[in-house]
C-alpha positions as CSV (number, residue, x, y, z in Angstrom):
1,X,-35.8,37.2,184.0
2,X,-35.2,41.2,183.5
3,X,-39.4,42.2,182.8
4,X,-38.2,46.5,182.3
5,X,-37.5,47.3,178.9
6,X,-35.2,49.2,177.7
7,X,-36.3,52.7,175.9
8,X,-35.6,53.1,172.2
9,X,-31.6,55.2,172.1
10,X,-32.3,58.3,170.7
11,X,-29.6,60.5,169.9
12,X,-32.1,63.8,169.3
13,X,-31.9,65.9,172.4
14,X,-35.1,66.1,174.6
15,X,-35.9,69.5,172.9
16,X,-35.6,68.3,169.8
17,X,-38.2,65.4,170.3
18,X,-42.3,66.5,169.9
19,X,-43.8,68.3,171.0
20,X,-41.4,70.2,172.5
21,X,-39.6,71.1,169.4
22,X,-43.0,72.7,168.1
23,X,-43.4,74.3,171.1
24,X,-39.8,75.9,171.8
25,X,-40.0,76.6,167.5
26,X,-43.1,78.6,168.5
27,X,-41.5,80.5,171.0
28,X,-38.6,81.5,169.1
29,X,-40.4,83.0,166.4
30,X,-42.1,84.7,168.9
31,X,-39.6,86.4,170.5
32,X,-37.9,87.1,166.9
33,X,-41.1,88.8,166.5
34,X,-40.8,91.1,169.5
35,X,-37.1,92.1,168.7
36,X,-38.4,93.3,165.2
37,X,-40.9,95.1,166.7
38,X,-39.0,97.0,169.3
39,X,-36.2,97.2,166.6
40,X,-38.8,99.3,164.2
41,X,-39.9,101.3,167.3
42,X,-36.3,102.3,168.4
43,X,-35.6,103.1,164.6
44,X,-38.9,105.3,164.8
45,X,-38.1,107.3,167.8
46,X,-34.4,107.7,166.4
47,X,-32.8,105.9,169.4
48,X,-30.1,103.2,169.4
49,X,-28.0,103.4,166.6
50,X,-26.7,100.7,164.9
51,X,-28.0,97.8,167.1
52,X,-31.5,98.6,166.3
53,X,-30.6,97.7,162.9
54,X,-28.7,94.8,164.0
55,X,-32.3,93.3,165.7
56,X,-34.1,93.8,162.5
57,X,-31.7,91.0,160.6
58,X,-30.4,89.1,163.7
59,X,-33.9,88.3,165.5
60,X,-35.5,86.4,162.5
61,X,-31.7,84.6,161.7
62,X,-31.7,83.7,165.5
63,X,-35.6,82.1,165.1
64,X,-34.7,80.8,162.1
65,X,-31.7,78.8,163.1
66,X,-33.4,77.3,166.1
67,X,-36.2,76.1,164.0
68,X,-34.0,74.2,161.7
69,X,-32.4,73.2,164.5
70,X,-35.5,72.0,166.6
71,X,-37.3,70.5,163.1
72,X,-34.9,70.5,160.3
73,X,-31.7,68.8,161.6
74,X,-30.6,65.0,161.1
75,X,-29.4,64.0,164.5
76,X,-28.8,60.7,163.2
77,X,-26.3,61.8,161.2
78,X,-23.5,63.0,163.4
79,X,-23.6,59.3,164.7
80,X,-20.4,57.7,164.3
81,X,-20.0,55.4,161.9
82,X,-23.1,56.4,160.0
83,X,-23.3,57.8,156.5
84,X,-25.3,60.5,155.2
85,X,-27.8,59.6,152.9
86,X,-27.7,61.4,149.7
């Protein structure tokens, strides 16, 4: 007689699971955080151009995504063979 168990199938990624996805959320938004900052300080000193600009909108879309992507999203759902629940 077979005495392991088998672990519960999963089909969230590791880094999707908790804690990690709390803790990789937290980092994003951290580093969305820094781009806006050095963003607004390149704008100050008049340095960079356009991708300055380009930091200030894409750092918080970045963080943003990979929160909903970490939190948000129903792995579940791109099972196949599985509906989405409405």
């Amino acid at each position: 007689m077979d005495t392991e168990e088998e672990a519960p199938s999963s089909s969230r990624p590791w880094s999707a699971r908790r804690p990690q996805s709390l803790f990789l959320s937290v980092i994003f938004i951290v580093v969305a955080a820094a781009l806006v900052w050095q963003a607004f300080d390149y704008i100050g000193r008049g340095m960079g151009g356009v991708v300055p600009y380009l930091l200030v909108v894409g750092g918080p879309v970045l963080a943003g995504y990979y929160v909903w992507y970490f939190n948000i999203r129903d792995f579940e759902a791109d099972e196949p063979g599985r509906t989405p629940s409405t």
